[in-house]
C-alpha positions as CSV (number, residue, x, y, z in Angstrom):
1,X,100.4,100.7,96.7
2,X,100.2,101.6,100.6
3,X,97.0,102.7,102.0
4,X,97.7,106.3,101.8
5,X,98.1,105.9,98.0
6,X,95.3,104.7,97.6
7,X,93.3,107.0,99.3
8,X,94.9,109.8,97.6
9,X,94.2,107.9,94.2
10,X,90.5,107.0,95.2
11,X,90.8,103.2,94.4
12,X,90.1,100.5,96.7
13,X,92.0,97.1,97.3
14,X,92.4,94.9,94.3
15,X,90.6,97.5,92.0
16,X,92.8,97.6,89.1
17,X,93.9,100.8,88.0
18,X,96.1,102.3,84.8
19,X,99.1,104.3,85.4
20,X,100.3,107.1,84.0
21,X,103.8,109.1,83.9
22,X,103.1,112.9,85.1
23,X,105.1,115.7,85.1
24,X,105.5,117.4,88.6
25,X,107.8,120.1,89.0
26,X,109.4,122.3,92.4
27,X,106.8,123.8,94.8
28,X,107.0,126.9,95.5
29,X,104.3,126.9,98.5
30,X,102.3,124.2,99.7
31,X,99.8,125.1,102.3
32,X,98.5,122.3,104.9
33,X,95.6,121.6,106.9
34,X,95.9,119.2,109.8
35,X,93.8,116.4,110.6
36,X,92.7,116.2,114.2
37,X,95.3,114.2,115.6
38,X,97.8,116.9,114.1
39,X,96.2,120.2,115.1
40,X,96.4,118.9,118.8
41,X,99.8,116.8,119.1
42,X,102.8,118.8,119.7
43,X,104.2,121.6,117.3
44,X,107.3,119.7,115.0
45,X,109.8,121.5,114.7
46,X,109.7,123.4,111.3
47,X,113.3,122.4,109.7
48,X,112.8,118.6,110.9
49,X,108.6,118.5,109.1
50,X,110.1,120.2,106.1
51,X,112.5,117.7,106.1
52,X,109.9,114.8,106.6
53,X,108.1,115.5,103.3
54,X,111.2,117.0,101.3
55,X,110.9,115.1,98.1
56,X,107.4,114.2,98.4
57,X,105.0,114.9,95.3
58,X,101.5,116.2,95.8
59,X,98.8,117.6,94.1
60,X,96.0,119.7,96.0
61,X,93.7,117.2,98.6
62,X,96.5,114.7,98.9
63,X,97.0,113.2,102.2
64,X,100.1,113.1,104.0
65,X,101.2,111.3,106.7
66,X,103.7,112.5,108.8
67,X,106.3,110.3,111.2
68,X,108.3,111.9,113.8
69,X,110.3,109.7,115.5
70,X,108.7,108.4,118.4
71,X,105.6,109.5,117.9
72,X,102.0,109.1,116.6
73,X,101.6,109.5,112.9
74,X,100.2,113.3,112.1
75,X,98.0,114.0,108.9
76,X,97.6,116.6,107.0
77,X,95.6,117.6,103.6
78,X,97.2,119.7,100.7
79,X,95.2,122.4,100.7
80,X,97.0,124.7,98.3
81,X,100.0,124.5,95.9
82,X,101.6,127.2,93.8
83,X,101.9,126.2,91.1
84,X,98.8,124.6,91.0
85,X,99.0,120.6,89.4
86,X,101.7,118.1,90.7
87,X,104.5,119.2,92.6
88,X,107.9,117.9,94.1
89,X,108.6,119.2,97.7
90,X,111.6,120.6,98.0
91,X,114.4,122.5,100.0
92,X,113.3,125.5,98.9
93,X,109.5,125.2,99.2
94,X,107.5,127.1,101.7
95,X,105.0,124.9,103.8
96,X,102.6,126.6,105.8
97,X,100.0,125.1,108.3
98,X,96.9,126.9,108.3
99,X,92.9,125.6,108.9
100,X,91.1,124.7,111.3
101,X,92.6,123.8,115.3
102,X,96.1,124.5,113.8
103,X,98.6,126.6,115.2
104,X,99.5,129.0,111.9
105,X,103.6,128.8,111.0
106,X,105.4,128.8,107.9
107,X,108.4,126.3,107.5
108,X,111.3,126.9,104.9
């Protein structure tokens, strides 16, 4: 369990914790805030973030990290899913970047 996990699952190191299986099923939308470093890096280009996090589940106030190539990590918060509950990124999902410092787009 990588630090990001855990945050997301609000346990610390060497707390134990139970798992359980979840159903998450295709996005539709997920909406993302960035973190600081994000809202002032350099704008990704939208086919190569959506591509980053295809695949990725999330449920509403996950983190996730982002990793261009050559770069700093960028975070961002789920701020919104549709449906609501755990979701699967995928081809097909609309990501949008809205909040504070950010520079509004949708990716698809």
């Amino acid at each position: 369990m990588d630090g990001i996990v855990r945050a997301n699952s609000g346990v610390s190191i060497g707390q134990q914790v139970t798992v359980h299986a979840s159903a998450a099923g295709p996005a539709r939308t997920v909406v993302l805030t960035p973190d600081r470093v994000a809202a002032a890096g350099p704008r990704l280009d939208r086919r190569y973030l959506a591509r980053l996090i295809q695949g990725l589940p999330v449920v509403t106030k996950d983190v996730v990290r982002i990793n261009p190539v050559g770069a700093h990590a960028y975070g961002y918060t789920v701020a919104k899913t549709d449906p609501a509950g755990p979701v699967v990124i995928e081809p097909r999902t609309v990501i949008r970047v809205e909040g504070a410092g950010a520079r509004e787009s949708a990716i698809t």
